[in-house]
N, C-alpha and C positions, 0 to 999 in steps of 0.2 A: 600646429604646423603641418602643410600637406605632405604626407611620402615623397620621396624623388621619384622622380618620374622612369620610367628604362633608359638608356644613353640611346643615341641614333642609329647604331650598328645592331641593337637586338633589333629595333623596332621592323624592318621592312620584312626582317624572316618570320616574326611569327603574323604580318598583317596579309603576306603570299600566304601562308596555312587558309588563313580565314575567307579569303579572296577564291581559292581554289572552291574550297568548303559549299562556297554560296551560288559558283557561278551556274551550275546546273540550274536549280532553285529558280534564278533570276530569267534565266533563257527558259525556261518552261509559261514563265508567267508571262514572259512578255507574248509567247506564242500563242499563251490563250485567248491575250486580250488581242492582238494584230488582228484589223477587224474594221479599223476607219474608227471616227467617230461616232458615238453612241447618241442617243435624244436629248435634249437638256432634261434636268430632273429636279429643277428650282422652279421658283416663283417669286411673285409680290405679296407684300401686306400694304395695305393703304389704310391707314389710320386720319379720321377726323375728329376734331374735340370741338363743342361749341359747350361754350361757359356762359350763363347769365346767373346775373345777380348784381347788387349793391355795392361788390368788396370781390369781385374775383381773384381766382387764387393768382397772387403775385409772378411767381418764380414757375411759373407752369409744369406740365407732368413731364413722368416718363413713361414710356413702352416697355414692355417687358415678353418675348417671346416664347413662350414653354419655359418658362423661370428664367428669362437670360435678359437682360438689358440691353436694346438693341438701337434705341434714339430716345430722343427730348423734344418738347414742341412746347409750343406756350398755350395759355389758358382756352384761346381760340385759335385753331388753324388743321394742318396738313403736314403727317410724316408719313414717308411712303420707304421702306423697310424691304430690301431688294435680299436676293441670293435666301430666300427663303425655301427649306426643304418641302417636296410637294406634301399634300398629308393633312389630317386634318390639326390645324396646331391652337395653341390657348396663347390670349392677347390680354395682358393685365395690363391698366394703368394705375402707374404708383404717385406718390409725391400729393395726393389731392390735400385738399388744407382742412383742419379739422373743419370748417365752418361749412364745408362742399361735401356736396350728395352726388355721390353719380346715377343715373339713374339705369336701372335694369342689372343685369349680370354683368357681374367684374370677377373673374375674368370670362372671357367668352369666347366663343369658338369659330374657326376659321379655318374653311377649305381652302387649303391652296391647290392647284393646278399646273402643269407644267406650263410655264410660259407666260402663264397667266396673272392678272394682279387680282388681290381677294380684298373688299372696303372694306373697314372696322368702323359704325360712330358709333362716340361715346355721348353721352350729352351730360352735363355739369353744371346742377344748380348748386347758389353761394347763396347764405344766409345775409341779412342784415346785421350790423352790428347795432343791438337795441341795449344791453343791460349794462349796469354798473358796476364796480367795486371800491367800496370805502373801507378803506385801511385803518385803523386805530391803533397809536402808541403808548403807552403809557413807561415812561421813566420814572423809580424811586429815587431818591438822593439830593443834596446839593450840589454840588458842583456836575453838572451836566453837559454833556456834549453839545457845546455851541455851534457845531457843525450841521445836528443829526442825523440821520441817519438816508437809509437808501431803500427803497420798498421795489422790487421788482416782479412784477406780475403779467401774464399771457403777453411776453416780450417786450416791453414798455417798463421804463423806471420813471421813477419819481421819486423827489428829496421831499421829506419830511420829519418836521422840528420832533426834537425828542420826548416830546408833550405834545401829540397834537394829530393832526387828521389828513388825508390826501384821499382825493378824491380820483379815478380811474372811469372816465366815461367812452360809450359809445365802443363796448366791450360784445364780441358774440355769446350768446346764451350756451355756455360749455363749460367743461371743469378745467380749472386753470392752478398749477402752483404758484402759491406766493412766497417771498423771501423776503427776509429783513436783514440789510447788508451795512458794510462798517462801521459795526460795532469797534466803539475803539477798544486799548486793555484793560481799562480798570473798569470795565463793564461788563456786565454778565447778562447773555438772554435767558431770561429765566421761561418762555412757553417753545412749545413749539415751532419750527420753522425750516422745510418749507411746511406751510399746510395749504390742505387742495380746499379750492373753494367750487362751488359751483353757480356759476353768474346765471340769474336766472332772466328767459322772457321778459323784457318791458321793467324788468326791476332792480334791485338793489341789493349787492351781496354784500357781509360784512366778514372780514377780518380783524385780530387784536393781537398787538403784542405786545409783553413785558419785557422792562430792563431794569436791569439794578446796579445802583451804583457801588462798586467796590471800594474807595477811597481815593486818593489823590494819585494820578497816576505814575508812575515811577520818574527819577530820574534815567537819563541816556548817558550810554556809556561809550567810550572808545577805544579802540586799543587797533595793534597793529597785527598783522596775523599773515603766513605765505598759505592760504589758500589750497595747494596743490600737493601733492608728495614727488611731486616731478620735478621741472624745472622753472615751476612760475615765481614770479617774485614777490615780497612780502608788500603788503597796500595798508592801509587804515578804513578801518570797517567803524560805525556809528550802529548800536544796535540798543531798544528800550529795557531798562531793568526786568521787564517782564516777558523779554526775550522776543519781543515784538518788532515790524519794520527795522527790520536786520539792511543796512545798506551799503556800500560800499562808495566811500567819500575819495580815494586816489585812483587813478590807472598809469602812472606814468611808467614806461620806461624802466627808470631807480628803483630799488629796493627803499621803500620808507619805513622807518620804524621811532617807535617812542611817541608816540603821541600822550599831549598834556590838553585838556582842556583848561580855559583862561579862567578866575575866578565870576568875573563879569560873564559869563557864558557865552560869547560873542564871537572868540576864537580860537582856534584848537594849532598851538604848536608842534611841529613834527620833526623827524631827517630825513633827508631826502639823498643820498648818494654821498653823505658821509658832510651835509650842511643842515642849519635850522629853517626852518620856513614857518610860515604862519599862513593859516586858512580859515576863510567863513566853516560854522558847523555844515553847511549843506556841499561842502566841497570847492564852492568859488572862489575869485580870489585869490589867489597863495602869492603869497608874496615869497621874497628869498630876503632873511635878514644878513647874509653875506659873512655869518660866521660859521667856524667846522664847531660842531656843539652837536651833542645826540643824547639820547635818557633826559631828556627837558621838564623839567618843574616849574611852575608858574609862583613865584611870589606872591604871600596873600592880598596885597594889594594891586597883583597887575601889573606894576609899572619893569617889573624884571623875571628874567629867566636862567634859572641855573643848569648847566648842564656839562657833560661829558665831553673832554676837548682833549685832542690827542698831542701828544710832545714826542720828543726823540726818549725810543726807552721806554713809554708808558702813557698812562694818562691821571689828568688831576683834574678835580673841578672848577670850574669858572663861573663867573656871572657876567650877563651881560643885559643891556636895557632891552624892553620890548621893540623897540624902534631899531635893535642891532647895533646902536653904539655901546661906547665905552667899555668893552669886553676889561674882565677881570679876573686873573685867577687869582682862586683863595686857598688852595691847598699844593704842597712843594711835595709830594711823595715822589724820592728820585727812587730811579733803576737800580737793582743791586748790580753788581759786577758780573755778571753772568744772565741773568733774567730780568724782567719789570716787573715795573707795578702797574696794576690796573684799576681804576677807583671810578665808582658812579653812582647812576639810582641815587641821584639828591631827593631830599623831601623836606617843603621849608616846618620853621617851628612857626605857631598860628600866630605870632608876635611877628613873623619877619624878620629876627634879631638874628637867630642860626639857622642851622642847617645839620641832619643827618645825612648820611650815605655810606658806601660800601664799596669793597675792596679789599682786596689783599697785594702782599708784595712778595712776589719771587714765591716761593713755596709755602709761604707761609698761610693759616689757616683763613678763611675768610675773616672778615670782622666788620663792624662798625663803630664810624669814628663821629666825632659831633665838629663843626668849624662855625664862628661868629661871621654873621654877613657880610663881615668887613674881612675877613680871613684872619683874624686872629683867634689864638684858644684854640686851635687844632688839636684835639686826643682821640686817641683811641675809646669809645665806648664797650663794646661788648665783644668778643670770638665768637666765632663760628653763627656770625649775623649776616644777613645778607637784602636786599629789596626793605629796609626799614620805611615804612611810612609814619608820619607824625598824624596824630589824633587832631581832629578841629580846636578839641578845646585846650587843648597842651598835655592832657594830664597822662597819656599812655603812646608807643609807639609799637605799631605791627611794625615783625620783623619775619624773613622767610627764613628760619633756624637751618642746618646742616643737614638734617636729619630729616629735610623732607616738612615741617610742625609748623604754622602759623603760630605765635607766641608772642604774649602781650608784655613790654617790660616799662617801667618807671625810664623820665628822659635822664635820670641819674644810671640805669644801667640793668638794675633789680628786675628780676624776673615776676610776674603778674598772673599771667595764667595763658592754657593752653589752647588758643580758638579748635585747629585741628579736633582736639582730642573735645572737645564739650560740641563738638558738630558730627560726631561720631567719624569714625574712621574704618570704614569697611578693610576686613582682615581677606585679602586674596589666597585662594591656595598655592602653596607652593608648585611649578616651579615660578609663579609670576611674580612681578616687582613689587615693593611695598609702594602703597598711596603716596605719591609728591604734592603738596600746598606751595604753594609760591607766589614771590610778587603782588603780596595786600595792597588793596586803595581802599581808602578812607572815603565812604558817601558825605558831601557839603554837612550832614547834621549828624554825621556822628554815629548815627545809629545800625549804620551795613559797613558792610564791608564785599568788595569783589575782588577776587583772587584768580589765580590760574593751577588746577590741577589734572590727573590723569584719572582720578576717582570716576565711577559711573559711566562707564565705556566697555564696549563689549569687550569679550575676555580676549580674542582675536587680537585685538590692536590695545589691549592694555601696556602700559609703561613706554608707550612711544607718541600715543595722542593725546594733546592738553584741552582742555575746553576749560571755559571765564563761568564760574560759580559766583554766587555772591546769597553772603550768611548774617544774621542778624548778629548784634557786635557780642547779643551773649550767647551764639552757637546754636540759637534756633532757628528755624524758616529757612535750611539750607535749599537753595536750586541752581538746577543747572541753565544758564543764561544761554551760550551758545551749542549750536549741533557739531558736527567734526567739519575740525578748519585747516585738513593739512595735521603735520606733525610738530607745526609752532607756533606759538603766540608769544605778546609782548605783554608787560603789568598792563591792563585796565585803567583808564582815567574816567571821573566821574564828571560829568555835565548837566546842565539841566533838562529840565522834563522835554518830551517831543513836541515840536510844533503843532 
């Protein structure tokens, strides 16, 4: 913030001091100089450029006057550089292309004269472009980039197959870097890159590069995130398990949260200012299914949507088709007398038949309760349970525990084991917050899991920023998927691989 300034009433007394102060000073000078006008004590530069060659330099030069940049002209012509001090001064041309010679002293020297203009020529020979460069790839692996890849060398690209050769002709004889460009993520360049080549006279340069195939590239994930620590609103980001082509799929307006991807991979459920909507993975699309419905889960067959719908007093969950008809609620948790209840975060069982989710009523401690597709069987499962997801295969549900603990239990309620604590849990020093785990998704096979925590975040912003981890389901291979996204996120929904 600038100091305040003096008010108006000091300003004119101390600026009479400074005025008094100078005025001698100023009337001495002007008397010395009163005298008429003096000679002029400038001059001209006239600079000419004549360029020959094969390939002259495109984007032509510049002038540069005693180190100072004073005009531009093109590869052949005339700048003439006025208001020059007289004297003897130095004339560089800059910008020549590597391929151009100029010939004699660069820079070089020039009397100026009062009044007078002083020529400069430069003369500018360009080489032929004679040699070539052959690029070679070679990819390990199966499954390989059907795309491949992108080679850029002495400003010119060129696609070529992930196996395979590209040719770069009618190249100037000079050293040039080359580059080997998107790579996708489950590939690795295993040589160097850029490396410098040197295209020789009348011939043939060669480069090579290695890639390795890592495995099959991850599934992509979604979730919903506010971006900002300000005032912006929460969107739906699309980002690859390998934390790669991070995008952002919403701009609207709404705050949107809860995003499901569809089991068919086609389309990704969301809210949008407190309605459900439905969108292509690349963002096109949205439709509005016309119901209030939020925290969305996709039925393993597609054909329906369970989620969070608000009542007088509280909320319960409902289901409703993918096409927006037939809304249904299946659970009656009313309001107590004084408070509600709040109930969500469905996740179906891999049959279709039930449903987990969560909630508590009025004060009472979080929990998770199980309900039949049909909304019958409604219980309470477990305390102090929260964001449970159901396993692909039936046999285990993550739940987000009280305590902060990812924790695996039996769909009868049993406790299983401690993802958190078998992925290690970094011990902060006090005064900071202990590590939060939150909000599990289940990857299509079973085998990840992505979650949202505050773990692995500078000490600075520890216990207020969450970033989307995602850990192997027996607590190995932990990483961190996204960078800092704002001070919130939503659970993770898992989708298929990237385009």
């Amino acid at each position: 913030m600038h100091p305040a300034l003096p008010s108006m009433k000091q300003r004119p007394y101390r600026a009479t001091l400074f005025v008094a102060a100078i005025a001698p000073v100023l009337l001495a000078a002007v008397s010395a100089c009163d005298g008429g006008s003096g000679p002029s004590s400038t001059g001209s530069i006239s600079v000419q450029t004549v360029t020959t060659g094969a390939v002259p330099d495109p984007d032509g030069y510049q002038i540069t006057i005693d180190g100072v940049q004073r005009a531009t002209m093109p590869s052949t012509g005339t700048a003439t550089v006025t208001d020059v001090p007289v004297g003897q001064r130095s004339v560089r041309l800059l910008g020549v292309a590597e391929q151009c010679t100029v010939g004699g002293d660069n820079p070089r020297a020039a009397d100026v004269f009062d009044g007078d203009t002083a020529t400069v020529d430069f003369t500018i020979t360009c080489g032929t472009p004679v040699g070539s460069l052959r690029v070679h790839v070679v990819t390990t692996g199966e499954d390989l980039d059907q795309d491949g890849y992108s080679i850029l060398a002495s400003d010119q690209s060129q696609s070529v197959p992930a196996n395979g050769d590209v040719l770069f002709a009618g190249l100037f004889a000079l050293e040039t870097d080359v580059r080997l460009l998107d790579i996708v993520p489950n590939c690795a360049l295993t040589s160097p890159s850029p490396v410098l080549v040197t295209v020789p006279d009348a011939g043939v340069a060669d480069a090579q590069f290695t890639v390795d195939y890592l495995g099959p590239l991850p599934n992509d994930l979604a979730f919903a995130a506010d971006p900002s620590d300000a005032d912006g609103g929460w969107e739906v980001f699309r980002v690859n398990a390998s934390g790669a082509q991070l995008r952002n799929l919403t701009q609207a307006p709404d705050d949107e949260f809860g995003a499901a991807w569809s089991p068919d991979g086609t389309r990704i459920a969301f809210n949008r200012g407190g309605r459900a909507f439905l969108m292509n993975p690349d963002g096109t699309a949205v439709v509005d299914l016309g119901v209030d419905l939020g925290q969305l889960a996709w039925s393993p067959d597609g054909s329906k949507l369970a989620g969070q719908g608000g009542l007088a007093g509280g909320t319960n969950i409902f289901s409703v088709n993918a096409d927006g008809s037939g809304l249904t609620e299946l659970t009656f948790h009313l309001p107590m007398p004084t408070v509600t209840g709040t109930f969500g975060a469905p996740s179906w069982a891999p049959d279709g038949t039930r449903l987990v989710y969560s909630g508590r009523q009025g004060l009472n401690v979080v929990a998770c309760w199980v309900v039949g597709a049909d909304g019958n069987g409604d219980a309470k499962l477990k305390d102090n349970c929260n964001y449970p997801a159901w396993s692909p295969d039936g046999t285990r549900i993550a739940y987000e525990r009280t305590d902060g603990h990812i924790v695996f239990m039996a769909p009868d309620g049993s406790d299983l084991a401690d993802l958190s604590v078998l992925a290690g849990i970094p011990e902060p020093a006090p005064p900071l917050p202990d590590v939060v785990d939150g909000a599990p998704a289940w990857s299509p096979d079973g085998t990840q899991l992505a979650f949202v925590s505050n773990r692995d975040v500078p000490e600075e912003e520890f216990g207020g920023v969450y970033r989307i981890f995602v850990v192997n389901a027996d607590g190995t291979g932990l990483r961190r998927i996204t960078s800092r996204f704002g001070f919130q996120l939503d659970r993770p929904t898992w989708g298929p691989t990237s385009p």
